[in-house]
Each structure stands twice: as structure tokens, then as C-alpha cells.
C-alpha positions in Angstrom: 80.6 83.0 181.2 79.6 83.3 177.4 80.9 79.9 177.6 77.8 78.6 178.2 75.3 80.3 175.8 77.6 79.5 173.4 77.0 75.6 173.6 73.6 75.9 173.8 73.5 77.8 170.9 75.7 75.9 169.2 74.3 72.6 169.7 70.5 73.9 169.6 70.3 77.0 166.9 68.4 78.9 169.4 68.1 82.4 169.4 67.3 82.9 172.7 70.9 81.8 173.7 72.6 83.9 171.1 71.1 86.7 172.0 71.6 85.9 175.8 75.4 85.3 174.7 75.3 88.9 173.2 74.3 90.4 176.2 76.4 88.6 178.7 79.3 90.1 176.1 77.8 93.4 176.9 77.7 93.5 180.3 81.6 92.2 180.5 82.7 95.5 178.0 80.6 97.7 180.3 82.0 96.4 183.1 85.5 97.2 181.9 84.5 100.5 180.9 83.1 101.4 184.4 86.4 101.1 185.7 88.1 104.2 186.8 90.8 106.0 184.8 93.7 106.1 186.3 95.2 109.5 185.2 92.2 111.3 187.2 93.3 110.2 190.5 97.0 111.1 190.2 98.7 112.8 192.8 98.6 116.5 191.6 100.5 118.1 194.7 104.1 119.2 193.8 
């Protein structure tokens, strides 16, 4: 997706598609980190 801003910004200098590049990067870490760890939903009966 940041595929796209990118070009634009690229091939234009705007700003407003850098910093819409920067946020799509954003929302794709937070997106990871919103994903459960694994280690708190291990099996804890013996």
C-alpha cells in the first residue's frame, strides 16, 4: 500500500503524500503490534 504515496511523492515532491505514506506505515506497525502474544494463551493445565 505505501506503494502508492510513494510515487506520488516521488514524481510530485508533495508533502501531503509523504506524510500520507508515513501514516499508512503507521497503521501497518500498529497493526502488527495489535496482534496477540502467543505465550498468553498457552495451555497452562498439567
Amino acid at each position: 500500500m505505501i506503494d502508492v504515496p510513494w510515487k506520488i511523492f516521488s514524481q510530485t515532491g508533495n508533502i501531503e503524500a509523504y506524510l500520507w505514506m508515513k501514516q499508512v506505515e503507521l497503521d501497518e506497525f500498529q497493526e502488527l503490534d495489535d496482534e496477540p502474544d502467543i505465550s498468553l494463551i498457552e495451555d497452562t493445565h498439567f
